[in-house]
VEXGU-678486 format. One record per residue: x negated, y, z negated of N, C-alpha, C in turn; residue in one letter. Coordinates in steps of 0.1 Angstrom, whole numbers, plus 2048, in hexadecimal, padded with zeros to 3 digits. Layout:
XYZXYZXYZa/...
REM end
This chain:
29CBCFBFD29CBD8BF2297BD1BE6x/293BD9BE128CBD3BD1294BD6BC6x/29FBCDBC32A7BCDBBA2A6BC4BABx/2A9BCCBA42A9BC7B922B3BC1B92x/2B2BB6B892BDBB2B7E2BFBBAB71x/2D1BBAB702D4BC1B612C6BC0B5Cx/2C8BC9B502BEBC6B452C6BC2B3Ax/2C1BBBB312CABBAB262CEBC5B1Cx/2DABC3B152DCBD3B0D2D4BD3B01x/2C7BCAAFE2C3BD1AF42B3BD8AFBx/2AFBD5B042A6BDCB0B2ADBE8B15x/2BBBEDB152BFBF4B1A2BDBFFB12x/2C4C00B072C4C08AF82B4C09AF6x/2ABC01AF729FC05AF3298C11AFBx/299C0DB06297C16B172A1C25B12x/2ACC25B142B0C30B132ADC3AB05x/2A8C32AF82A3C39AED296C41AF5x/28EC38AF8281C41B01286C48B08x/289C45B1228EC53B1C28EC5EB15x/29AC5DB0E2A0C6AB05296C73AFAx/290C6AAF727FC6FAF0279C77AF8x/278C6FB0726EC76B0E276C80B15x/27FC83B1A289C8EB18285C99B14x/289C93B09282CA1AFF278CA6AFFx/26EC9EB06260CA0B0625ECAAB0Fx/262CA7B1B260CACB2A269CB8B26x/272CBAB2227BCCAB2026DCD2B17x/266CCDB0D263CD7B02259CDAB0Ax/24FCCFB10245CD6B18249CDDB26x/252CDEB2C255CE8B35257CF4B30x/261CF2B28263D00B20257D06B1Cx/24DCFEB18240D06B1123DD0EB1Cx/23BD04B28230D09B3023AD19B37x/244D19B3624FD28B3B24BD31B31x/24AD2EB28248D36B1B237D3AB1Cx/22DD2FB1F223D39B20220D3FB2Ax/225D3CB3D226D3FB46217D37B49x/215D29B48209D29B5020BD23B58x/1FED26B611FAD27B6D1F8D1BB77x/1F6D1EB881F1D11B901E6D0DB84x/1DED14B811D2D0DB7E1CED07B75x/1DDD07B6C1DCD00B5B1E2CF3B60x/1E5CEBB6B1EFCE3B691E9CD5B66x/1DBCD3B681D7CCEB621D8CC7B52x/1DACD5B481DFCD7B3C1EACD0B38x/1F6CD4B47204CCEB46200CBCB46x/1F9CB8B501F7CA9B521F7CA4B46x/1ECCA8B421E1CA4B331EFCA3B2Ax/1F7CB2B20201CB3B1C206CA4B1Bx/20DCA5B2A21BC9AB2D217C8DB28x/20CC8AB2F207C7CB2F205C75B21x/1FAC81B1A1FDC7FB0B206C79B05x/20FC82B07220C7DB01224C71B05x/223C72B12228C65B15221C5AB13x/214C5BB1220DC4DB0B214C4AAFDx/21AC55AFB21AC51AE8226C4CAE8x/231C4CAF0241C47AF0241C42AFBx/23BC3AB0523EC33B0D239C26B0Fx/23CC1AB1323CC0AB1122AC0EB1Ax/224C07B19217C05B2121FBFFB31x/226BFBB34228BF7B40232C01B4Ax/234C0DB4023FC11B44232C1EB4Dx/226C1FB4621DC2BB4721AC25B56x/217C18B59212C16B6321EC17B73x/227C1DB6F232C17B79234C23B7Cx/23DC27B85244C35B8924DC36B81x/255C43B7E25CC47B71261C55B73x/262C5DB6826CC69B6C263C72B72x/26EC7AB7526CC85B84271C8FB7Ex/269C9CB7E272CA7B7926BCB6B79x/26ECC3B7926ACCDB81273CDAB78x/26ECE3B7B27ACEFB7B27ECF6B88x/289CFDB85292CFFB91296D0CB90x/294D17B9B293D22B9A2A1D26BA5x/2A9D32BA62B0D37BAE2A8D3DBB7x/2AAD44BC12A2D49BD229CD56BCBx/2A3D5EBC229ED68BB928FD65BB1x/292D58BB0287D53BA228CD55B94x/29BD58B912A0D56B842A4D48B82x/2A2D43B792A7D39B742B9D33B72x/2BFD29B7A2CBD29B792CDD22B66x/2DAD26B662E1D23B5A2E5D15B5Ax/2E8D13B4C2E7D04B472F2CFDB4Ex/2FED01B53309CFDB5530DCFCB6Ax/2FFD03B6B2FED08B7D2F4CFEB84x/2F0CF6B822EBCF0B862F3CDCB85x/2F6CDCB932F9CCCB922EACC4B9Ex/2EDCB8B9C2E6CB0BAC2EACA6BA7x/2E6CA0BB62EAC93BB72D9C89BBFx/2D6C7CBBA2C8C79BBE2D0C68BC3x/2C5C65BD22CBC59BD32BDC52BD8x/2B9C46BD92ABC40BDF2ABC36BEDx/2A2C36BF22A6C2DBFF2AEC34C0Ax/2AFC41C0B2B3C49C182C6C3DC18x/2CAC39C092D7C36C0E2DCC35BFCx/2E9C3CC012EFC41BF02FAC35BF0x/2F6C28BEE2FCC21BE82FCC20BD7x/2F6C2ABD42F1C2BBC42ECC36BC8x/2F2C3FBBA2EEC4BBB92EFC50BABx/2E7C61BA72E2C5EB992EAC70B98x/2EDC75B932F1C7FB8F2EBC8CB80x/2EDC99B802E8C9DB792EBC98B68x/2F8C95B64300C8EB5B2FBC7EB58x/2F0C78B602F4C68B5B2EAC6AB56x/2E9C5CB4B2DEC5AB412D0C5BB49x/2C6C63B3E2BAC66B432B5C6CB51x/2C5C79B512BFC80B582C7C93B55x/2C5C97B5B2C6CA5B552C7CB4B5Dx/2C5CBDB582C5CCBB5B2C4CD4B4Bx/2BBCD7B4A2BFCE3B412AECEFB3Dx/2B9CFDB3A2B2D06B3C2A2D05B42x/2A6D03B5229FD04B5A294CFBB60x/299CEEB58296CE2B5D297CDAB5Dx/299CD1B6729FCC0B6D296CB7B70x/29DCAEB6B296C9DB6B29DC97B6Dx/295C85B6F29EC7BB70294C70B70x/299C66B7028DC5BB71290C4FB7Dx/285C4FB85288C44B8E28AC38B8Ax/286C37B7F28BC26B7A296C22B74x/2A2C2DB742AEC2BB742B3C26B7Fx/2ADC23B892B4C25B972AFC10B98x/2BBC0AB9F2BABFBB9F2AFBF9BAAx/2A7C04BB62A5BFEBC0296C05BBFx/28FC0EBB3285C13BB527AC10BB8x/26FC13BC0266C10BC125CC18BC7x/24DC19BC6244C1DBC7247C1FBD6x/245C2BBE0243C2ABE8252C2DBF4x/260C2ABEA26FC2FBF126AC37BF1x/275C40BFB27CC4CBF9286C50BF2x/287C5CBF128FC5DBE629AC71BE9x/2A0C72BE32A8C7EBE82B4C86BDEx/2B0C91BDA2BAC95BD32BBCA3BD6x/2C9CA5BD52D0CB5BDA2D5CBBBD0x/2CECC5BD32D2CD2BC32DECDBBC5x/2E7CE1BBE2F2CECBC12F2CF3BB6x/2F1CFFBB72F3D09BB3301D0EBB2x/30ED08BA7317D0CBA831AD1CBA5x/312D23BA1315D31B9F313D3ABADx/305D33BB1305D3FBBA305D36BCBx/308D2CBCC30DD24BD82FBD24BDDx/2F3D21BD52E2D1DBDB2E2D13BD9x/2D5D0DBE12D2CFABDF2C4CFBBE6x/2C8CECBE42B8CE8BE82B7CDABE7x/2B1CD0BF32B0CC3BF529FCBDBF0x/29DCB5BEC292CB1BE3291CA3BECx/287C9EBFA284C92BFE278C91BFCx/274C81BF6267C82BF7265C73BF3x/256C6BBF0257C5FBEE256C5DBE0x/25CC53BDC255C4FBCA249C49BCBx/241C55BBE232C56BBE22DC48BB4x/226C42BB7221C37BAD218C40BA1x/221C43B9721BC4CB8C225C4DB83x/225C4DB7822DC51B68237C5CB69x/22FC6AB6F23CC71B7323AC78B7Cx/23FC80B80240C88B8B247C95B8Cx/240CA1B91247CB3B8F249CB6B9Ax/256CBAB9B25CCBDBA9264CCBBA5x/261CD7BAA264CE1BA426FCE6BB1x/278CE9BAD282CF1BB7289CFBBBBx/286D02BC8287D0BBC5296D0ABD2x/29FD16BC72AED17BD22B0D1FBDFx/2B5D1CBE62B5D29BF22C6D2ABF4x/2C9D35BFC2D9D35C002DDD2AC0Ax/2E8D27C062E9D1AC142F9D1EC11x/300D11C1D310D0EC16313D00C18x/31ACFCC0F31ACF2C0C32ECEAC08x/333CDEC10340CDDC08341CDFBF8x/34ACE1BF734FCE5BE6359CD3BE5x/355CCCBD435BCC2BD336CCC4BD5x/36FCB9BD637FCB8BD6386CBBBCDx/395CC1BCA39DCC4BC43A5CBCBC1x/3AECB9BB13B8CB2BAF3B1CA2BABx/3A6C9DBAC3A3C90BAE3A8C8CBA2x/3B1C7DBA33B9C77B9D3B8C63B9Ex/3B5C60B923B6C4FB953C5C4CB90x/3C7C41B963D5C36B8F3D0C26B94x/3CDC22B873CCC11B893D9C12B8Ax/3D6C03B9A3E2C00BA13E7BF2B9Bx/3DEBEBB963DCBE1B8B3CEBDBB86x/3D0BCEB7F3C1BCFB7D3B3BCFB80x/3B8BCDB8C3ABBCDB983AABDABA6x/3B0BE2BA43B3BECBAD3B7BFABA8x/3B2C04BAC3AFC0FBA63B0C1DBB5x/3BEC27BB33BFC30BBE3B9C3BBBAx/3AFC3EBC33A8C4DBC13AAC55BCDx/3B3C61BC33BBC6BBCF3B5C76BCCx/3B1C80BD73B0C90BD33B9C9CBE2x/3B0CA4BDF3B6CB1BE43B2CAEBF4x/3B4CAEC033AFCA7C093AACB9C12x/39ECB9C17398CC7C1D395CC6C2Cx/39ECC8C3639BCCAC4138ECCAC48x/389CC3C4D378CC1C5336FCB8C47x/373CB5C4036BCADC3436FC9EC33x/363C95C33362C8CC30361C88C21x/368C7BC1A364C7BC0A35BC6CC0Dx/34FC6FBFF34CC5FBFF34BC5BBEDx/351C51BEC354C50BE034CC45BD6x/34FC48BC9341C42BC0347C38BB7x/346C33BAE349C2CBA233EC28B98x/344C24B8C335C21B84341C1AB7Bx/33DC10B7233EC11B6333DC1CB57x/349C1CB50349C2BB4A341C28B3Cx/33DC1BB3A333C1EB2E329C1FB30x/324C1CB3B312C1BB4230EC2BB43x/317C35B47315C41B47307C44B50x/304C3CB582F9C3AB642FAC41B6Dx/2FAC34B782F9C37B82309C35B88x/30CC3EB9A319C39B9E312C35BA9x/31EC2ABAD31CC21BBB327C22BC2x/31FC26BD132CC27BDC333C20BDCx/340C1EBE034DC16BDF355C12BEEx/354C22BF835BC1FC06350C1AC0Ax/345C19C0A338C15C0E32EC0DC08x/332BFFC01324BFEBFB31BBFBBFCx/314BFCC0A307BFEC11303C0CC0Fx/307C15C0D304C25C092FFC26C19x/305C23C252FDC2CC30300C3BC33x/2F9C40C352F9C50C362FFC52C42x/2FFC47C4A305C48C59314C50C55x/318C44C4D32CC46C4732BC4FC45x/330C5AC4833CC62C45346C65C37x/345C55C35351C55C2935FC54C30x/36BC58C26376C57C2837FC67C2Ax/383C66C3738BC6FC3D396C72C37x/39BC71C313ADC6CC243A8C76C1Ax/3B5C75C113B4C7BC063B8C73BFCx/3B5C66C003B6C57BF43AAC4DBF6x/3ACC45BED3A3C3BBF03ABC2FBE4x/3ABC21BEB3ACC1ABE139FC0FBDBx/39DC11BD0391C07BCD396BF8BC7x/396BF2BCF39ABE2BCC390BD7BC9x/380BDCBC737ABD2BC5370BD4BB8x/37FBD3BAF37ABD6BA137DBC5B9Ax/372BC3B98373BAFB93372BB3B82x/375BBDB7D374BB8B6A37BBC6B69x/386BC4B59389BCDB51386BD8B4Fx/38BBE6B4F380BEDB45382BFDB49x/37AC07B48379C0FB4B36FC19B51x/375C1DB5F36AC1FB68369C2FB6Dx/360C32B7135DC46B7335CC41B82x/362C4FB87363C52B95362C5EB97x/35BC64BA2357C6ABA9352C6ABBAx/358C79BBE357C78BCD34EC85BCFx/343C86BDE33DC8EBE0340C92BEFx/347C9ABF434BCA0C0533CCA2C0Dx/343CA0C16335CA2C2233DCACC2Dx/338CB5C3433CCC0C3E331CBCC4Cx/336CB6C5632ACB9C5C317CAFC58x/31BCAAC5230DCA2C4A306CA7C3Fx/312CB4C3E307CBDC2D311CB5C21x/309CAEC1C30CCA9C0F311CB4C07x/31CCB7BFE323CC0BF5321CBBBE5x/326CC4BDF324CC2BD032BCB9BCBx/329CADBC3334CA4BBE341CA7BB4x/347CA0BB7352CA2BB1350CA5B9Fx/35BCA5B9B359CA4B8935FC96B87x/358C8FB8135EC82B7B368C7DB73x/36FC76B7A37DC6DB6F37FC60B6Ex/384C5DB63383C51B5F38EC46B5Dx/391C3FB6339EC36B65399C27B5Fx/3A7C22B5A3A7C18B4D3ACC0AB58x/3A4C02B5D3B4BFBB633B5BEEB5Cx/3B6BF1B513BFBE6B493C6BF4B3Ex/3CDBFCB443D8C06B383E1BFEB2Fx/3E1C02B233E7C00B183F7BFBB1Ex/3FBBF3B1C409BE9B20415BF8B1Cx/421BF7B2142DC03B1E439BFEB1Fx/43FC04B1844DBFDB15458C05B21x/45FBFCB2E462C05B38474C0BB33x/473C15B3647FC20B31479C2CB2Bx/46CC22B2146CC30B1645EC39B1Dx/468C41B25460C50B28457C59B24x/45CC5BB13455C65B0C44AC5BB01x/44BC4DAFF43EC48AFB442C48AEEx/44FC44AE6452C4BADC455C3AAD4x/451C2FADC451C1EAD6461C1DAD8x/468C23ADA478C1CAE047DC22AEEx/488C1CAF148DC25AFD4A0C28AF8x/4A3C37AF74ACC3AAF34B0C46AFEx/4BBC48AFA4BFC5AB024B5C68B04x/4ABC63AFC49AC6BAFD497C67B0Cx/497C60B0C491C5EB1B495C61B25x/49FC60B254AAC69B324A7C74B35x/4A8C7BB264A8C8CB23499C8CB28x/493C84B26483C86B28481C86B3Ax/483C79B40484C7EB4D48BC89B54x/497C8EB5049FC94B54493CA4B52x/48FCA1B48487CB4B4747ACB5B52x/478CA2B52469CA5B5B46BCA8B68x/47ACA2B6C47FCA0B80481CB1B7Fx/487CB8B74491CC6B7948ECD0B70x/484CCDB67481CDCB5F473CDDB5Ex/46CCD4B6645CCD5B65458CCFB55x/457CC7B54459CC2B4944CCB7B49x/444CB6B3F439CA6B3D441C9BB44x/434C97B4A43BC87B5343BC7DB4Ax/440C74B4C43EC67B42435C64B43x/42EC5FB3B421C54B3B41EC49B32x/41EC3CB3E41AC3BB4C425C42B50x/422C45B6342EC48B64439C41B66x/432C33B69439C24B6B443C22B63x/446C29B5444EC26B4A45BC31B4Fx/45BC34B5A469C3DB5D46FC33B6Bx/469C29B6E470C1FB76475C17B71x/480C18B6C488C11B65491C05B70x/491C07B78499BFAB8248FBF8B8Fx/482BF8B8A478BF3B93479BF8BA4x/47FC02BA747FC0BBB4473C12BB8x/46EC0DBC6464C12BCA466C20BCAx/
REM end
């Protein structure tokens, strides 16, 4: 595989300023071209447009290299889905050890069109394959996007949805650092469903990387459970998780993302209600949470007062 080193964060911040420029670039000229309705035969026009712009905001090295990918996306009707209805998920190399989402930096969905850029991705190159699956959370349509990365600046992949079925993400998903280096991610667990689970750094806002798998083979399955523990966390901090179910080998819509701290703020054990002492509050405080439905402590670790499993 053809793998990068970090970049440093002041060429990170520079990179993501472009992007977001050209973002905006690629939205206004889509939009135009919806708004005038042109044609196969203008696309030409579109090239000319894009390229333009992008000569004028992009590094000369970046023009020669492969780069964002992006299209509009139509329902089986031919209406356009809404801003909030469209998720995917994109991974490269026929194996989702790394994968890019509609939410991560420099990439997207909105009124009626999606991007992303291959050179977010650690393993890109001229000539991978590459794969991303669309859902239609409103009306349960989708659509799978395989194809190779083009040696070119950008690339239009227009998509169109059909009816399919697909798993629905998991319910309830929940983290608890177990301490500083281990992290339990629990959900709703669905009969016939496989989970495979992600992580990332929560300031990178990137990309996520498989966790029960970090080869990403497509073979796995994932995890049959309704937990997972993540123990090969080597630094501080705070990390996003997400899980995506498989039925049968149909990839499902990803989870919603949460974020767990595992170095939590230190607590003083007794005090229940978080109030900096422990007094007859706390009692009253457990006592309403065990028998009147009542807020749990938090952590909850501060109602173990005599260290009982």
């Amino acid at each position: 595989m053809n793998k990068r080193t970090k970049p440093l964060d002041s060429d990170v911040n520079t990179y993501n300023l472009t992007k977001e420029i050209f973002r905006g670039y690629i939205l206004f000229t889509c939009r135009w071209l919806r708004i005038m309705s042109v044609s196969k035969t203008n696309h030409t026009l579109l090239e000319l447009v894009i390229l333009t712009g992008l000569a004028a905001i992009m590094p000369a090295h970046s023009l020669l290299a492969q780069g964002s990918i992006f299209g509009t996306v139509a329902n089986s009707d031919m209406s356009v889905p809404g801003d909030n209805e469209i998720y995917f998920v994109g991974y490269l190399d026929d194996t989702d050890e790394e994968i890019r989402i509609e939410s991560s930096v420099g990439a997207g969905y909105d009124n009626g069109n999606w991007f992303d850029d291959f050179q977010n991705y650690l393993t890109e190159a001229p000539g991978n394959p590459y794969d991303y699956h669309f859902f239609n959370v409103a009306n349960g349509e989708t659509a799978v996007l395989s194809k190779l990365i083009p040696n070119n600046s950008f690339q239009q992949e227009n998509i169109q949805l059909a009816a399919s079925s697909w798993p629905m993400p998991p319910a309830g998903l929940n983290g608890i650092p177990l301490n500083d280096t281990a992290v339990e991610i629990s959900w709703e667990y669905q009969s016939g469903l496989t989970y495979r689970i992600y992580r990332r750094e929560a300031l990178s806002e990137g990309s996520f990387f498989r966790i029960d798998d970090p080869t990403g083979s497509m073979s796995n399955p994932g995890v049959s459970d309704s937990l997972f523990i993540d123990n090969d966390i080597d630094t501080l901090g705070s990390f996003d998780y997400l899980v995506i179910p498989l039925e049968n080998d149909v990839i499902g819509l990803h989870s919603e993302i949460i974020t767990v701290e595992t170095n939590p703020a230190q607590f003083v054990c007794g005090d229940t209600d978080s109030s900096g002492v422990v007094n007859i509050l706390d009692v009253m405080y457990i006592i309403t949470f065990l028998y009147k439905s009542g807020p749990e402590p938090k952590p909850m670790a501060s109602a173990d007062v005599d260290n009982r499993p």
